[in-house]
C-alpha positions in Angstrom: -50.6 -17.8 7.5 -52.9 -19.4 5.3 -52.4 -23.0 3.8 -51.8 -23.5 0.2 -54.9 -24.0 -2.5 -55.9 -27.9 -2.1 -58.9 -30.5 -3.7 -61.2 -31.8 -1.2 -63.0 -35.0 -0.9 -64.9 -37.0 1.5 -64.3 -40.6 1.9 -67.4 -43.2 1.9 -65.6 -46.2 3.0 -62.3 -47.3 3.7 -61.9 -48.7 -0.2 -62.8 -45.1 -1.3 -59.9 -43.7 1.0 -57.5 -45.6 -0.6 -59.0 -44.9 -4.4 -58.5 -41.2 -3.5 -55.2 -42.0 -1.8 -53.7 -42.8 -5.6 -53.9 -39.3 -6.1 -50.3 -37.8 -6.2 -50.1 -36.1 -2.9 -53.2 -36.5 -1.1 -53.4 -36.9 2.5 -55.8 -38.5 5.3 -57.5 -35.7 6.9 -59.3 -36.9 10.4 -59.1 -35.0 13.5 -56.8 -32.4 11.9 -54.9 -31.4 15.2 -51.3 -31.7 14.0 -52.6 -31.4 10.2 -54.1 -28.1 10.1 -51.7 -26.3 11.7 -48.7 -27.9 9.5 -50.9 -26.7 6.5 -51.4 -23.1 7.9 -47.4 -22.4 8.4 -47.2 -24.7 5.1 -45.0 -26.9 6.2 -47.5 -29.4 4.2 -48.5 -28.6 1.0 -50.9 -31.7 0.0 -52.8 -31.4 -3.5 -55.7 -33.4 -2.1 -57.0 -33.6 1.3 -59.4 -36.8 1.7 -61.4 -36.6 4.7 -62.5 -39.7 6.3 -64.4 -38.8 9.0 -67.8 -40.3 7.7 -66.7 -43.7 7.4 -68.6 -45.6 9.3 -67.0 -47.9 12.0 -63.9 -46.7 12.9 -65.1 -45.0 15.9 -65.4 -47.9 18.5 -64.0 -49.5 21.1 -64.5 -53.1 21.6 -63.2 -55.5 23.7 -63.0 -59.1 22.3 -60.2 -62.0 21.9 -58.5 -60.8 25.3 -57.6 -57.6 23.5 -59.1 -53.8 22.9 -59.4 -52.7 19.7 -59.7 -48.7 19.5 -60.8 -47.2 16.0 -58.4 -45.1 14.5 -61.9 -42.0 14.7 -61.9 -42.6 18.2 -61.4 -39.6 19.7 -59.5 -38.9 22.6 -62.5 -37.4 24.4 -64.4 -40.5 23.6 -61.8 -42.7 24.8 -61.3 -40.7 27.9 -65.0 -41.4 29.2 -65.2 -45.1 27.8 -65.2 -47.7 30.5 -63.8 -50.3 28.3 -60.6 -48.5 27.8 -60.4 -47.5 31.6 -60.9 -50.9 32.6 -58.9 -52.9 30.0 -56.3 -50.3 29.0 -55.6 -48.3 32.2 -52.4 -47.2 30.5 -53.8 -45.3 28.0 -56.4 -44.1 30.5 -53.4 -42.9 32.6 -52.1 -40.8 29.1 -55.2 -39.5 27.5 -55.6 -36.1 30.3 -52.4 -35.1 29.2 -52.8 -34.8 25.4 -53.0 -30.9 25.1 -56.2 -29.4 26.0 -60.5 -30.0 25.9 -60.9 -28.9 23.0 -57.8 -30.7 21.4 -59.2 -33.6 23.0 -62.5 -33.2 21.6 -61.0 -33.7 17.5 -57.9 -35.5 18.1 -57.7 -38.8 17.0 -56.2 -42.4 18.5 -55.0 -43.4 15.1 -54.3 -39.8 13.8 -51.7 -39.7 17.1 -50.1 -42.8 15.9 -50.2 -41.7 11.8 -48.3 -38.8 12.4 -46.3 -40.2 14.5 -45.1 -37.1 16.9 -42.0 -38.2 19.0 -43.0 -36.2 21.7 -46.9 -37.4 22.5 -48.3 -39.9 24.3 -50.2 -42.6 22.9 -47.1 -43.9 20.5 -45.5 -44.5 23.5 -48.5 -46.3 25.6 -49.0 -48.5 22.2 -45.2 -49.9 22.3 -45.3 -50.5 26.0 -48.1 -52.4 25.8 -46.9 -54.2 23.7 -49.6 -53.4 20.3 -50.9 -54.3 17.2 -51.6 -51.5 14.2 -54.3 -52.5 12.1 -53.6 -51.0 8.5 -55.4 -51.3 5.0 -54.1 -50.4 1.9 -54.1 -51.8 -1.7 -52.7 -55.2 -1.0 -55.8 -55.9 1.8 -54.9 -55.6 5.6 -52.1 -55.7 7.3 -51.3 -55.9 11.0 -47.9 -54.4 12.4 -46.5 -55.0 15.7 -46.4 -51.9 17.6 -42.4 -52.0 17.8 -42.1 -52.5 14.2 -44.2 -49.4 13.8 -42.6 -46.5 14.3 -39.2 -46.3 11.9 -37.7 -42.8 12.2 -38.3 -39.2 13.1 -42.6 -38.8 11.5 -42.3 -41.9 9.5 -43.9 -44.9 10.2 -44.9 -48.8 8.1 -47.6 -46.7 6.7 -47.1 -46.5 3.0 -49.0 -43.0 1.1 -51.8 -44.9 0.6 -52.4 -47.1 3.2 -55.4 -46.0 6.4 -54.7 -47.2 9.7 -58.3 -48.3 10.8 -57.3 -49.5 14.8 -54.9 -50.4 17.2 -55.1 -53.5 19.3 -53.7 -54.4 22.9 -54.1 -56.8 25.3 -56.6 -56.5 27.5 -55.6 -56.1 31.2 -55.5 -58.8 34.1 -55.4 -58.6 38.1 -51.6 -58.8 37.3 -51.2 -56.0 34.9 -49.3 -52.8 36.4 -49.0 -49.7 34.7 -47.4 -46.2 35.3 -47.2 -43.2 33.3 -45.6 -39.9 34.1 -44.3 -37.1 31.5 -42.4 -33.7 32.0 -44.1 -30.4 30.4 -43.5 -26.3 30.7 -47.3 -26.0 30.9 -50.1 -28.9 31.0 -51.1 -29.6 27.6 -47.9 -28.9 26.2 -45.6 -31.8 24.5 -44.0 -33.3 27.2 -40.0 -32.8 27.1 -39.8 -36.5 28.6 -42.7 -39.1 29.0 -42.6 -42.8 30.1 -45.2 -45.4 30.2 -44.5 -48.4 31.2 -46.3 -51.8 31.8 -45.5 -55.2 33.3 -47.0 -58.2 35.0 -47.1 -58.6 38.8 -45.0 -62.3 39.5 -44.4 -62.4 43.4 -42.2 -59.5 44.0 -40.4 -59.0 41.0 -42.2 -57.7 37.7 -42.3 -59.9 35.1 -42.7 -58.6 31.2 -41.7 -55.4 31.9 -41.6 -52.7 29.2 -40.4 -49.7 29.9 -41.1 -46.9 26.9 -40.0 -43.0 27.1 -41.3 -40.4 24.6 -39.6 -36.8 23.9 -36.0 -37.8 23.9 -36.1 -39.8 20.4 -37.1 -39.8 17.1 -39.5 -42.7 18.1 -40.8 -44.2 21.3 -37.4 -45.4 22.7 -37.9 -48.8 24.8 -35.3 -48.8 28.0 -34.3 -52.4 27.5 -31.1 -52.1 29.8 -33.3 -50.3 32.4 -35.6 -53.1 32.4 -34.2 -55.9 34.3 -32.8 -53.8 36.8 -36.1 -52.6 37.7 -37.7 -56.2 37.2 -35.6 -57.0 39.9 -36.5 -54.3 42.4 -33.0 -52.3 41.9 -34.5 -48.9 40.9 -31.0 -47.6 41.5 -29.2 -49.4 38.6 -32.6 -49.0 36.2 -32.1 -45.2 36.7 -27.9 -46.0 36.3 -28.7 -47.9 33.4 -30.8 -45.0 31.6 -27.1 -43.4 30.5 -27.5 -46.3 28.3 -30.6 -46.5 27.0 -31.0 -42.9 25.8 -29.1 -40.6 23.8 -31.7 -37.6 23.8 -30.2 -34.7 21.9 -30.3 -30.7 23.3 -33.3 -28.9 21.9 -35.7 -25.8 22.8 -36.6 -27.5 25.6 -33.5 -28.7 27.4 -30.3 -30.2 27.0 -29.9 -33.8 26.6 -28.2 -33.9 29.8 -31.2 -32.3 31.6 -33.5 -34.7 29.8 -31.5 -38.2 31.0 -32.0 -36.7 34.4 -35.6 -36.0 34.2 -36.0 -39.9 33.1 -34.2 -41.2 35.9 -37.0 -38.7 38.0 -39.8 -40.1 35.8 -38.6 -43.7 36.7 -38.3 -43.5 40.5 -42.0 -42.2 40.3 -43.6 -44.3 37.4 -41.9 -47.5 39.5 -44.2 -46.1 42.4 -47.1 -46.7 40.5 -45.9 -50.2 39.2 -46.1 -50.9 42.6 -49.7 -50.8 43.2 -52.5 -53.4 42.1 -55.1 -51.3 39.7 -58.3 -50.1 41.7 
């Protein structure tokens, strides 16, 4: 299919965004990934497409104030080979090889990933377990939203129509920090049918500021809070009990819900694995 007849105009700066944005129905266009395709089975019919992939600055990654700040332009290629990501945000170094394929990766976007707000991909996910910061701009000046507060339900998100999500923040990591990430998929590249990442703090032998986050069996990232002590304690047994709790996926394509609640409880035993080990 084809996508319906649309305007199109390219953004100068992020004020110029949102003076396009007051259009009725426009919408951000930036890597395109999950865009293009809902416009070619029109499933998105936008009058005005406002491209903003010449504005200028929204495609580093810095590290300052304990924290890295990712661009919303970053893409996930670029993030994949920068050393300030793989050094400060192993999480999302752990994620980014499993976001579909090269040349997905090549276009795809951090902060389009979190715009569109897919319950079944990564970086969502990675952002709420470590515990993040969404930088967004709109008519009122900037905002900043905590990562949980984020995400509200199934592709919707504290992102009004004309706001622009410019960059996400998380803490930078320590000697302490431990991470783990492991998802379910058919086929590598495909959206996973059940994802966790997870981070925490190494505090003798138990983990301390644990936050365990799973993707794919939600409308949003779903955080495992009854899980979490359990595991914090070293009782892997009654975190993967405690699951039954925690989610409620439904049956879809993929698998049943039943199926899925099993496949976290795998995911946990082997993402605690990696919670175990000190970051090379």
């Amino acid at each position: 299919m084809k996508p319906a007849p649309f305007a199109y105009a390219k953004a100068r700066s992020v004020a110029h965004a949102i003076e396009l944005l007051a259009n009725d129905d426009a919408r951000l266009l930036a890597g395109g990934q999950s865009l293009i395709a809902t416009l070619n089975m029109r499933l998105s019919e936008p009058a005005l497409l406002v491209d903003i992939n010449a504005i200028g600055g929204l495609d580093r990654v810095t590290l300052k104030n304990a924290h890295v700040e990712i661009g919303a332009l970053v893409r996930y290629a670029q993030a994949e080979r920068s050393t300030e990501i793989a050094r400060a945000a192993p999480l999302i170094a752990l994620a980014l090889p499993h976001i579909g394929h090269p040349a997905i990766r090549n276009r795809g976007t951090v902060g389009g990933s979190l715009a569109f707000a897919d319950p079944a991909a990564e970086l969502p996910a990675c952002v709420v377990a470590l515990d993040g910061e969404i930088e967004i701009v709109g008519p009122q000046g900037q905002l900043t939203v905590k990562a949980d507060d984020f995400f509200k339900r199934l592709f919707e998100t504290a992102l009004t129509p004309r706001d622009v999500l410019t960059a996400v923040r998380v803490p930078a990591a320590g000697t302490d920090t431990r991470v783990g990430f492991a998802e379910f998929a058919r086929r590598h590249g495909d959206y996973a049918m059940v994802g966790l990442a997870a981070c925490a703090r190494a505090d003798g032998k138990r983990l301390s500021n644990l936050r365990l986050v799973y993707f794919g069996v939600g409308a949003t990232p779903v955080r495992a809070r009854r899980a979490e002590p359990a595991l914090a304690d070293g009782d892997v047994e009654a975190a993967v009990k405690a699951l039954a709790d925690d989610l409620e996926p439904t049956d879809d394509v993929q698998a049943s819900g039943a199926v899925k609640t099993h496949l976290a409880g795998v995911l946990l035993r082997r993402v605690t694995q990696q919670l175990a080990r000190a970051p090379s």
